[in-house]
N, C-alpha and C positions, 0 to 999 in steps of 0.2 A: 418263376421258379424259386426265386430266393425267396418271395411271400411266404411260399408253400411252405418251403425248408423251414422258415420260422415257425409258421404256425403248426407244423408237424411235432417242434419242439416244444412249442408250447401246450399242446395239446396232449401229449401224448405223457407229458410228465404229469397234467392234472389226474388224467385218467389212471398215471401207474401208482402215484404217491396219493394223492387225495381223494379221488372219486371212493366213496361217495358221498364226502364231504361239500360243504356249497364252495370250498375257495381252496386254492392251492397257494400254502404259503412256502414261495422259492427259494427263500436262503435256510429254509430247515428243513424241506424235501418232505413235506406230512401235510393234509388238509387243518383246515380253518374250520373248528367245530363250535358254535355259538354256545359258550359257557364253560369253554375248555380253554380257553384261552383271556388275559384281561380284556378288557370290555372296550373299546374305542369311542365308547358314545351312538350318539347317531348313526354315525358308518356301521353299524352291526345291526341295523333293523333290516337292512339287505335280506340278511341271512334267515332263513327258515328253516335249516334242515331240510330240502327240498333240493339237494342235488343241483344250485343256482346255475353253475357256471354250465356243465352239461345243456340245462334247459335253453341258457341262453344262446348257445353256440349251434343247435339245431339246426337252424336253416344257412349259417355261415358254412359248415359241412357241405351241402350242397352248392351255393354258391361256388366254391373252392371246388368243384365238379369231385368230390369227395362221398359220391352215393352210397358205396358199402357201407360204409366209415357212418354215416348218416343212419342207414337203417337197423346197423346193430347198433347205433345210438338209442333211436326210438326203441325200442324192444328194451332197450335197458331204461329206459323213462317208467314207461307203461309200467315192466317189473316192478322196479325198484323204488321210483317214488311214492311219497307221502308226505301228502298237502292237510294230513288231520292231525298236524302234531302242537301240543303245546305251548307256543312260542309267539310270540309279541312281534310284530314285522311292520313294518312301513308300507300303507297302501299304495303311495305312488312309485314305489321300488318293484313291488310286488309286482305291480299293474305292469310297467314297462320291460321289466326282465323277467317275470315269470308267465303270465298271461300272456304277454307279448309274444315272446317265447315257443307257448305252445300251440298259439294262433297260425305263425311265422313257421314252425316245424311243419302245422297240420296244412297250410296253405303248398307247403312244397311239396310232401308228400303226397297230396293228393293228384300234381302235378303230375310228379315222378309214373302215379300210377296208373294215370290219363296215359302217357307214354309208352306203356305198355313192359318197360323192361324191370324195373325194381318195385319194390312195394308193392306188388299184386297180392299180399296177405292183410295190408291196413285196412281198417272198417272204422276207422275217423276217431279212435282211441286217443289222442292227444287232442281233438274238437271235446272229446267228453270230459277229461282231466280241465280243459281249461274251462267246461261250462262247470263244473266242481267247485274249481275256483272262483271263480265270475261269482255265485253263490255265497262265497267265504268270504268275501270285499264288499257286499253288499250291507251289512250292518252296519256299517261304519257310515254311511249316508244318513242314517238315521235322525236328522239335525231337523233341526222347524226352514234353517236357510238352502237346506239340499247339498252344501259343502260338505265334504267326505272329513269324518274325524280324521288324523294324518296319523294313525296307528291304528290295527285291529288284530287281536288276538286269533290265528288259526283257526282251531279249536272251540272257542267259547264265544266268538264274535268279541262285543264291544262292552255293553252294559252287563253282561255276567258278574255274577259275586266273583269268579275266578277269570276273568279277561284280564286284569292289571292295565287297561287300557278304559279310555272312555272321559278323562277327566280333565283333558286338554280342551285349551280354548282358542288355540292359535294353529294355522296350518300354514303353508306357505301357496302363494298363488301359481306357483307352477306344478305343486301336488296336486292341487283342488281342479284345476284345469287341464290336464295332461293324462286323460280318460278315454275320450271321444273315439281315438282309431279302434284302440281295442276292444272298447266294451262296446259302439259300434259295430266291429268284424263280429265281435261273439254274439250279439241280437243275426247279424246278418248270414252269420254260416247256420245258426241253431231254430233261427225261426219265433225268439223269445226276444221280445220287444223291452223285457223291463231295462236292462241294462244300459241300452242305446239310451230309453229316458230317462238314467240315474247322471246318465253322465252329461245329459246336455242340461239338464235342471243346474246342475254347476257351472258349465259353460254360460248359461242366461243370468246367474246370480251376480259372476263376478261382471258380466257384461253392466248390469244394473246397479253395479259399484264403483264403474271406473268412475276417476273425477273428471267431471263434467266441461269443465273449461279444457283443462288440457288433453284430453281423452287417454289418460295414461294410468295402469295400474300401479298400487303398490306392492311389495316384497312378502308381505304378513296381512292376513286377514282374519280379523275373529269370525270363528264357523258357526256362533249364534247370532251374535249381532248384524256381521258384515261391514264394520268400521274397521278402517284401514291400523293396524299395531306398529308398524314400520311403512313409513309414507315415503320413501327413496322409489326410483325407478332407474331399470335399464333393461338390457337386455341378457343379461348373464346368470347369474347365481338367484335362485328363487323365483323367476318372474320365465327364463329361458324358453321352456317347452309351452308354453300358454300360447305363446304367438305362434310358435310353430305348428300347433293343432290346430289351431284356426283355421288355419290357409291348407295346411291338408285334410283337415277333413273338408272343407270346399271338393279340394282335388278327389279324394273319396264318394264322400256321398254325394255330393251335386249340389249342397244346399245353398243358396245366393245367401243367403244368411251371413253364412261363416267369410265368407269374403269380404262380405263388406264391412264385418266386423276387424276383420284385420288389416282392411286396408285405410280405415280410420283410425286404427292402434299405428298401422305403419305411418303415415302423414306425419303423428305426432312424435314419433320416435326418430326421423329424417329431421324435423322441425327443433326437437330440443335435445336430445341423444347426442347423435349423429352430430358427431364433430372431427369430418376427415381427418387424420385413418382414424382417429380415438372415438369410442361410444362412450359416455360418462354417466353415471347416474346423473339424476336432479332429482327432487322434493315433486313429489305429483300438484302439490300447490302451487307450488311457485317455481317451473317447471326450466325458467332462465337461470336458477341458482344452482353449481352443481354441489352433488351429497359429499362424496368423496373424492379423492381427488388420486384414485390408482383403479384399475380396471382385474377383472376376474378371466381364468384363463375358458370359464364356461361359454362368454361372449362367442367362442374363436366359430362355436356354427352358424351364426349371423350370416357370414359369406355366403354360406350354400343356400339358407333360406332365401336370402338377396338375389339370388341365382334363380330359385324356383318362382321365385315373384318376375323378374324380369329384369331386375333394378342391378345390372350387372359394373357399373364403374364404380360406385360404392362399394362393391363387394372386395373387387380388384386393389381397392386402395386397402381401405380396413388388413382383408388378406395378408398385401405385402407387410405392410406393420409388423403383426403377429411372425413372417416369417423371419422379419431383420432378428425380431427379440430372441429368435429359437438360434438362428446364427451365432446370436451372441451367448447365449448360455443353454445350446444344446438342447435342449425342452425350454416347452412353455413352460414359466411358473405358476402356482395357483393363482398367485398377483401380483401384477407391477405396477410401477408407479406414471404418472403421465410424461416422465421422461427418461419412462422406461429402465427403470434398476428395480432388483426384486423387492417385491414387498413380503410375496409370503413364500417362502422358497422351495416346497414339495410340487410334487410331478407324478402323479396316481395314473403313468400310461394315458391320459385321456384323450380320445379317438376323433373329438370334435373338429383339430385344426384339420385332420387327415381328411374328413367329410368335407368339408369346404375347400380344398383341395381338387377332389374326387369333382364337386360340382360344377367350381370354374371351368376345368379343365373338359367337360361334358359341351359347357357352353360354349369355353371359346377354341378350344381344340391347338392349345397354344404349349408349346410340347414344356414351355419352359415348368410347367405345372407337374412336368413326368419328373426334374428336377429338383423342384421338390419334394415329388414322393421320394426320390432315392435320397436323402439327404434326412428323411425321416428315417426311412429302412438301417440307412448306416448309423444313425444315432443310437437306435434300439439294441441292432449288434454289436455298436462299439461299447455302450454306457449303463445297457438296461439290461441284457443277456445274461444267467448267471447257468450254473450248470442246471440246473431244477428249474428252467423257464425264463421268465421275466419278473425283473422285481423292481418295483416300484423307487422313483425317486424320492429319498428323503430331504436331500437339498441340492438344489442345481449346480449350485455353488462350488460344492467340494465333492459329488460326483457320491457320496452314501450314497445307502439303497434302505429300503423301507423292507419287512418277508409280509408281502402283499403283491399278490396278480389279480385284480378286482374282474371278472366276470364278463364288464365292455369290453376290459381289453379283447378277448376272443368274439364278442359276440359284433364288434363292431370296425376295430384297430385294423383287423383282416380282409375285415369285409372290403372297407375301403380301400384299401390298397391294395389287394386286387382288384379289382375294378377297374380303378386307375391306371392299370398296366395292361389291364386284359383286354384282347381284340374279339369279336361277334364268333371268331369260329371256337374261342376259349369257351365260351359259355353256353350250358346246355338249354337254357329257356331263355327268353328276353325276358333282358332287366323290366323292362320299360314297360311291362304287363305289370307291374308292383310299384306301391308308395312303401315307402321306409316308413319306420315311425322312428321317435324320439332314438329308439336303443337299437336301430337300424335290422328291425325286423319287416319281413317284408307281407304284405296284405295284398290278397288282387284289387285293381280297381274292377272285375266285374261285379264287386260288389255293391255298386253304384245301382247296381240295376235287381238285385237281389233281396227279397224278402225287406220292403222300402212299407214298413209299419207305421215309418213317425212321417207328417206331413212336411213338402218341401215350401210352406207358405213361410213367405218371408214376415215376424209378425214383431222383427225388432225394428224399435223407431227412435227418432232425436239421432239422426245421422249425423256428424260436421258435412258443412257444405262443401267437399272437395271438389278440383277440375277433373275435366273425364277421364286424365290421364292415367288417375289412380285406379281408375273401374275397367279396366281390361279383365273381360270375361272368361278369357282361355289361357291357359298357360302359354308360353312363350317358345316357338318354337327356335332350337338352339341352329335350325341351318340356316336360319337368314336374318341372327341377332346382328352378324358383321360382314355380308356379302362382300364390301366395296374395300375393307381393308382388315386385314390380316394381321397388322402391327397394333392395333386397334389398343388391346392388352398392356401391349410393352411403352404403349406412348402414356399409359396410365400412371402405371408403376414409375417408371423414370421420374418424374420429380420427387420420389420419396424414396428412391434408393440407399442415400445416406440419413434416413431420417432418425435411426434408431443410432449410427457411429457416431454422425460427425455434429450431428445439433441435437439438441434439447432445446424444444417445444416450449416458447414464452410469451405469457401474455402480456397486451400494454394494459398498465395501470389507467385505469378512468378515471383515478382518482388525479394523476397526475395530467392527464390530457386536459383535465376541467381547470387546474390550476393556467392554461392559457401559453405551458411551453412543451406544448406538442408532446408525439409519441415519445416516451424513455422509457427504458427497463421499468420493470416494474420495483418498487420499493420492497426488498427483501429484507426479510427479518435480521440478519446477519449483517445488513450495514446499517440498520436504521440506527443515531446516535440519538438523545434524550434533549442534549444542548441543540442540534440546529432546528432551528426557526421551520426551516420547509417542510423537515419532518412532519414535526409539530400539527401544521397545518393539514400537510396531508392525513394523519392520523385525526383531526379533529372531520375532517370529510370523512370520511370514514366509521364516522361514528365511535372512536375508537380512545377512551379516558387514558389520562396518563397520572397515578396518583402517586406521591412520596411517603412512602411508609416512614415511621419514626426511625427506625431504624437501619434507616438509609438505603433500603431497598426500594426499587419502584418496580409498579405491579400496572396491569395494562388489564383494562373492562371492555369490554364491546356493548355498547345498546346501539342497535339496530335500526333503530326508532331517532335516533339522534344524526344516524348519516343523511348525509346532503341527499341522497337517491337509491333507491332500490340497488341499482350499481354501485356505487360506493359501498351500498354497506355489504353485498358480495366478495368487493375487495379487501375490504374492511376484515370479514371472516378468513378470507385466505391468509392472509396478512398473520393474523392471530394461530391458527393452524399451523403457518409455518413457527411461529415463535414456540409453541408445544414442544415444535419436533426439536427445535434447536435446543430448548432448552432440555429435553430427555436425550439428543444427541452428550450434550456437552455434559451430561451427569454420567452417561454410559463409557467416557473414555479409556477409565482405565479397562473396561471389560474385552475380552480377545474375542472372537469367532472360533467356532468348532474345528477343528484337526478331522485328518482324514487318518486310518489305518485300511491298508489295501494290500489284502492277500496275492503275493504275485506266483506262488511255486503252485506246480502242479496240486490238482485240478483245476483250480482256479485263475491260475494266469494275468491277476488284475480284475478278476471280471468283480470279486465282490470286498464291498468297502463300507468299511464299520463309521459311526459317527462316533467322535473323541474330545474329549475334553482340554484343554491347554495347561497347561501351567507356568505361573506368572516368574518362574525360571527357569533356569538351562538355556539352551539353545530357541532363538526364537523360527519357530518353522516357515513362519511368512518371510523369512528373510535370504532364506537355504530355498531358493524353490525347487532344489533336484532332491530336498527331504534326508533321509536318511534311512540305509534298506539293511536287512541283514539277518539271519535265521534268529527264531526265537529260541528262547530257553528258561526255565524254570528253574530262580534261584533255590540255595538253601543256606539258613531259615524263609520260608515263603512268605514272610510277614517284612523281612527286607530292615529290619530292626537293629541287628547287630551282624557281626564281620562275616563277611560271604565263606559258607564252609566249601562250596564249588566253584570257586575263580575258575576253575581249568575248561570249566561246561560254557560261563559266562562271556568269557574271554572273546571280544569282537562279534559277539551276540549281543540283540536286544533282548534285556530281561524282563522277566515275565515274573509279576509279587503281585500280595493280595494286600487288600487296604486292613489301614487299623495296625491299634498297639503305638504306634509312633508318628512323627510327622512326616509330610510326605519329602520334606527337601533330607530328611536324614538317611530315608531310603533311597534316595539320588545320589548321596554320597558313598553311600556305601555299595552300589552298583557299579560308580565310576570309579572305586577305587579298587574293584574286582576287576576293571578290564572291560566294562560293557558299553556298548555305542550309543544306546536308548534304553529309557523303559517304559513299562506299560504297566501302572497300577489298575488292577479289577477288582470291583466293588468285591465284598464278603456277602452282601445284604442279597441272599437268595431270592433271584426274582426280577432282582430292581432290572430297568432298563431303560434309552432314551428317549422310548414312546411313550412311558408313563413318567417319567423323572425328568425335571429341569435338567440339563448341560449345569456343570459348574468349572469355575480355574482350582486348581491346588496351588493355592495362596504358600508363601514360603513361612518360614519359622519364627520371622520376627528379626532375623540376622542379619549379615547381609549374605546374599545367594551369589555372589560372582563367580565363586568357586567350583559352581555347577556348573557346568560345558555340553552336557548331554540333553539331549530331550526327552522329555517326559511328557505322555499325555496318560489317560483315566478313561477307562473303560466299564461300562455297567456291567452289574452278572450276565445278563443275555449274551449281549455282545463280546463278552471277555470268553464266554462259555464256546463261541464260535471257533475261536483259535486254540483254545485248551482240547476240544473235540479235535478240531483238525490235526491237533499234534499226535492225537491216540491216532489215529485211523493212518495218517501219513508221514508220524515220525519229523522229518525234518521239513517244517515250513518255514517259509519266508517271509515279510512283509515290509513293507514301506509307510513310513511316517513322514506326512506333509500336511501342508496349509488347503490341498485338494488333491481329490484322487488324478493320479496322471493317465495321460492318453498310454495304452498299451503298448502302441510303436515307438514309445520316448523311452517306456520302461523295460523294453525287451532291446534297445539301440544295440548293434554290435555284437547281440548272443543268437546264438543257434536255436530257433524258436519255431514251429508251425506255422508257414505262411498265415494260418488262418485265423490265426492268434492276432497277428497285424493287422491283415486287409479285411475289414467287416465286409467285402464284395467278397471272397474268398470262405464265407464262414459256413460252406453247405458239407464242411466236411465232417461236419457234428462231433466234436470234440468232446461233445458229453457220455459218447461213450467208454471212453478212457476210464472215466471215475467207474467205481461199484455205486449199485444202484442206492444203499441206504449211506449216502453223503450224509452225515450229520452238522448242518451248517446253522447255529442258531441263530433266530432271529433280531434284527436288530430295530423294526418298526413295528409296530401294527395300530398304532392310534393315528386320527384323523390330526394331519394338520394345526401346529399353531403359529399364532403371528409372528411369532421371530423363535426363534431358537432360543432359547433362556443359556445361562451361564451365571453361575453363583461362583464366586472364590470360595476355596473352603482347604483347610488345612488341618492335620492330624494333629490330635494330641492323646495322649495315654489314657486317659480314662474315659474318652469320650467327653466330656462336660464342658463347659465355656458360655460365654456370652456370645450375644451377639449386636453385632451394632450397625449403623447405617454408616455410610460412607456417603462426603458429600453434600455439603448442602444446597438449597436450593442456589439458580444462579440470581445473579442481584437482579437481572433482568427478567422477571419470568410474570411468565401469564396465565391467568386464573385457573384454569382449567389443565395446567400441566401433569407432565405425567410423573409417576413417582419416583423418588431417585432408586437407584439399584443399587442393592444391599450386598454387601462384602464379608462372608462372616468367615473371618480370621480365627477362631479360635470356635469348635462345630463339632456336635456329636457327628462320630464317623458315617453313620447310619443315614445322615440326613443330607439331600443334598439341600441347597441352597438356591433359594430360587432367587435371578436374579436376568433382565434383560439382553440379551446378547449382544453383541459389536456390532457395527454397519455392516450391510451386507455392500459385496464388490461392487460398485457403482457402474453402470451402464455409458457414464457419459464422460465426455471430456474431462479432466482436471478443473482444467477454468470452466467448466460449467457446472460442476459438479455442486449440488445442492444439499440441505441435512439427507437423511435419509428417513424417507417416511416413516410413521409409525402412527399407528391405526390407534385412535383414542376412545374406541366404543366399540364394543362385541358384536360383530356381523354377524347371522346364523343362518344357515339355509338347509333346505333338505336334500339335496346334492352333495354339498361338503359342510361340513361342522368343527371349528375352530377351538379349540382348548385358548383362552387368552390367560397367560399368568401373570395378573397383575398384582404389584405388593401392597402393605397399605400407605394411606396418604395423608393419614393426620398427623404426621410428625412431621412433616415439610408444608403442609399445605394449615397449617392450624390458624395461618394470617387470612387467608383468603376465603372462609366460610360463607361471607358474602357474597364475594363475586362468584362463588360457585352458583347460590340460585341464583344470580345476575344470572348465570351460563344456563340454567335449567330451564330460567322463564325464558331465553330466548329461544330453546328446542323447543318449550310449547309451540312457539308460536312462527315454526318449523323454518329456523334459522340455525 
């Protein structure tokens, strides 16, 4: 019931505020219109104008035994969409949320009307919409290697004078791969063969590109050549869904083919991956070496596929993992590190841990998995919930929100969890007649048996020689995975209960076991000295130069080629890795982390929280963790320049001033000497916001700042625009300013509050009716993820003009390949922020364990998620080390 209640809320606001827009963005209560809004990058090739989220949600309507609900859906598809517009879109997006989609609608409906009671007027109008489409996807094949361009214009296809598409040479291997169910189902309901061929011609291509020794793909494939662009492997971000078609189109069509392909993909993914509970990338070359050394939150469906294979105490373990890390910060992060502290710290609703959930729990019928789901469900009501739906996390951390509700969330977030909860007499058809696809749409398997044009000869060769156990021909049936014990599950899980609290995960140096005195720690960057001797040594195993600059600096090279052993020089490269991080930690110290503002008064109640910028005086907020709360108000002069003409408004209110004209610690003064408890500078610069704008500190005057006692944080126009709106519409709001947004039962302690406000069990009383319906809450995200939250210092001065300078220079200890110091600009046209790398994120693990904190030193990209990296430049710190840079390039050639 409380599934329902959500997704009645979620649903119900797409449909009043945004339909027929493709996305319902929640904290401004209005649809997401592709070109009405700034542009996020990759994440907007989703969108087509094609009413996405509707489409997507089709057959989850039903599932949710939600039939009327469903068929005045479809009538409004048929009506109202249009698949012939203009617009630039991502095939593998397209393919799994929109085809999918209409497949997934038209497979239920026709159910529905088998049934006899609903839909007795459908005549397979969403089968024709999608074979429309199928049509519109198909130019994009048009390559000599049968891989699909990773864009194609609606409209015009691909190679059109007016496509703006076609000139790309890179896709990703889970775009290129992640075809087969649906353009399958559509050869198979229509009767039209071509599509089922388009999409296995890519399936047999990348087949015929895996590398050969270790049978593993890579991440990026050029669509002409077929040479691997990005040679990392795993199972997460870019590579995810390929493994997953594999093995269900087995389960679908029947073909021994796909099986055996994936279960020579699985061997090798168990064999070098697969590092309980961690999956880690490695180099498809050299398959022992890992790529990176922090994990993506897209891995988290691994479980369930582990599940449908058979391969259930791996899954079990992996699983629990993932769920420690949610425990500890509430959602998965896009990524975290191998001991577990965030690396990339957004939270886009993603539905995959939930599925994997959903599947153990199928298997092993082990309630602790029902658990779990509630502990998702109260997450989402307690952290995600805004009045307008669900909104996206912008950092786990401090509890922001992103105005973003992506389309899986309904088409898949629901699905699952129902399911999870749901008993045989809840459901009006069996599940069990349907395979999911990627975007958990659902396809019959009698299609196995239906309009079967392409031959089931098995005619792929150069097998690995695996044992039999890997060639189980039938799925796995879940009633007698554990007949004989019950505790089966919980005897798995128990040794990794504390794996995510109380330890952090370390490896032994090989470099040190060779040295002849057994296992020790491993040689961390942070203690290694220059003068002892053992260092020394181990660092020359390792392949690993130690040079004395003239200038009394020393600088550290790695060749590869020079360590004692393949292993060594593995450790060798960790070694150096961590020395990057320390040394970009130890440049980043003066920089703070993001501040929270969190609307607490009515309508809002806590539920939505702006992301904020610090400043390097006043009050520090990390230090106050009850914050400081108190209604706002809008000084006068609003420029916050000279002596407050309203103390009497001010008075025990956080003030509310716009930037510019002066500096920002003089307008601290002059609010704390009207009387006011906080302030809140907001950008002047129309527009700006923290999706498109680095974070920065308001650097103080140049004085000294003691004198400021208040806190002060910075808010972009978007976000500032949030609370200015909220004051028209509601007059006297509230807010609280902290180092993270707080749990609602901390910030309501002692007052007279709606149960339901507290207990997210409690929250079916739907509190959003309270508000009028055109809430103006504006937004404060809509760009895709970047590696760390940026923060520039930057401090006013009157005319806008100044220099700017680096802060910091390199440390004496640094290694070739460092990342750039973070630039402080003290003296900064007001207009601009400052880009500059953010503070460590809250560490996951012990104190004495605690390690730098990762930071990602090469741009990842996928077509999943797409990462902004904002890096500064690096010839004025790095001007010594030109050389050992290609030292560092010739050893990526030669994929080290």
């Amino acid at each position: 019931n409380q599934v329902l209640e959500m997704f009645d809320h979620a649903y119900s606001n797409y449909m009043e505020h945004a339909y027929p827009a493709d996305e319902l963005m929640p904290l401004t209560c209005r649809g997401r219109v592709r070109g009405q809004e700034p542009s996020r990058g990759d994440v907007d090739d989703a969108l087509g104008k094609f009413s996405l989220t509707l489409i997507d949600t089709l057959d989850t309507l039903v599932v949710l035994n939600k039939t009327k609900e469903f068929e005045e859906a479809v009538k409004k598809v048929i009506k109202d969409v249009n698949l012939d517009n203009d617009i630039v879109v991502s095939v593998f997006e397209t393919n799994i949320r929109v085809l999918g989609g209409l497949l997934g609608g038209h497979s239920v409906a026709i159910m529905l009307k088998e049934k006899g009671e609903y839909m007795q007027w459908y005549n397979g109008e969403l089968l024709h919409m999608a074979k429309e489409l199928g049509y519109k996807l198909l130019p994009a094949f048009n390559t000599t290697s049968g891989l699909p361009y990773p864009r194609v214009n609606l409209k015009f296809g691909v190679r059109h004078p007016e496509a703006r598409t076609g000139t790309e040479t890179d896709t990703c291997t889970a775009c290129a791969g992640t075809l087969i169910l649906e353009f399958a189902a559509l050869s198979r309901f229509t009767g039209t063969s071509i599509f089922e061929e388009y999409a296995r011609k890519a399936l047999d291509f990348i087949w015929e590109k895996r590398q050969r020794s270790s049978n593993l793909v890579g991440v990026t494939i050029n669509i002409h050549t077929g040479d691997w662009v990005r040679k990392d492997s795993g199972v997460g971000a870019g590579i995810d869904s390929y493994y997953e078609y594999l093995l269900k189109a087995y389960v679908l069509l029947g073909d021994d083919s796909f099986l055996e392909r994936f279960n020579t993909h699985y061997d090798a993914i168990m064999r070098y991956i697969s590092q309980p509970p961690l999956l880690l990338d490695v180099h498809i070359h050299k398959p022992m070496l890992n790529a990176r050394t922090w994990m993506d939150s897209l891995l988290a469906f691994f479980p369930g596929l582990q599940v449908l294979k058979g391969d259930i105490r791996p899954a079990i373990e992996t699983h629990e993992m993932l769920y420690q890390v949610i425990k500890k910060h509430n959602f998965l992060p896009e990524a975290f590190t191998t001991d577990f502290r965030v690396h990339w710290a957004q939270h886009p609703l993603r539905p995959e841990f939930a599925e994997s959930t959903y599947f153990l729990y199928k298997a092993t019928g082990d309630p602790y998995y029902l658990e779990v789901g509630k502990t998702l469900i109260e997450n989402l009501n307690k952290y995600a919930r805004v009045p307008c739906g669900f909104a996206a996390m912008k950092d786990v951390r401090t509890g922001s929100h992103e105005d973003r509700m992506d389309s899986f969330f309904l088409a898949e977030m629901f699905k699952y969890l129902y399911l999870l909860f749901a008993d045989k007499e809840d459901m009006i058809f069996d599940i069990e007649d349907y395979i999911f696809t990627t975007e958990a749409h659902l396809l019959p398997l009698w299609l196995s048996t239906t309009n079967q044009t392409i031959s089931k000869k098995n005619t792929s060769t150069e097998y690995t020689e695996l044992d039999d156990s890997n060639f189980d021909w039938t799925c796995p049936n879940t009633q007698i995975l554990f007949p004989n014990d019950p505790m089966f599950a919980q005897s798995i899980r128990e040794p990794l209960k504390n794996v995510v609290d109380k330890s952090c995960p370390r490896g032994i140096s090989r470099a040190e076991e060779s040295l002849g005195s057994g296992p020790k720690p491993p040689l961390r960057a942070r203690d290694f000295m220059a003068s002892n001797p053992e260092h020394l040594e181990i660092l020359k195993k390792m392949g690993v130069s130690l040079i004395h600059l003239k200038d009394g600096r020393v600088q550290l090279v790695q060749h590869a080629v020079q360590a004692a052993s393949s292993l060594d020089a593995e450790d060798g490269l960790r070694f150096m890795q961590e020395m990057i991080e320390l040394s970009s930690q130890q440049q980043k110290e003066q920089q703070l982390p993001p501040r929270a503002v969190q609307i607490v008064s009515h309508p809002f109640f806590g539920r939505v929280v702006l992301t904020a910028g610090p400043a390097q005086f006043g009050m520090d907020l990390s230090k106050h963790k009850a914050g400081t709360r108190g209604f706002v108000a809008t000084i006068k002069p609003y420029n916050g320049c000279s002596e407050i003409t309203n103390p009497e408004a001010v008075k025990e209110k956080i003030a509310l001033m716009q930037r510019g004209q002066c500096m920002f610690a003089e307008k601290a003064r002059n609010i704390q000497k009207a009387g006011a408890i906080g302030g809140i500078v907001i950008d002047d610069n129309e527009g700006s916001s923290s999706d498109t704008a680095p974070l920065f500190q308001m650097a103080g005057d140049g004085k000294n700042t003691d004198d400021i006692t208040i806190p002060m944080l910075f808010l972009f126009n978007k976000e500032g625009n949030i609370i200015l709106d909220a004051i028209r519409e509601y007059e006297a709001v509230e807010v609280l300013l902290s180092d993270k947004a707080k749990d609602r039962a901390t910030i309501f302690k002692g007052k007279m509050i709606p149960n339901y406000i507290i207990d997210s069990n409690l929250e079916m009383e739907n509190m959003d009716q309270k508000s009028p319906e055109n809430d103006s809450h504006k937004p404060n995200s809509e760009e895709a993820p970047s590696e760390s939250q940026a923060a520039g210092a930057v401090s006013e001065e009157p005319d806008g003009g100044g220099e700017s300078s680096a802060v910091g220079d390199a440390d004496p200890l640094s290694p070739a390949s460092a990342d750039s110091a973070s630039a402080s600009r003290a003296d900064e046209d007001p207009h601009t922020p400052g880009p500059a790398e953010a503070g460590a994120p809250e560490p996951a693990c012990t104190p004495e364990d605690s390690q730098p904190q990762e930071q990602n030193t090469q741009t990842e990209s996928s077509s999943k998620a797409h990462w902004d990296s904002k890096v500064q430049p690096m010839e004025s710190i790095l001007a010594d080390w030109n050389e050992d840079i290609e030292a560092f390039e010739m050893m990526e050639k030669d994929e080290l």
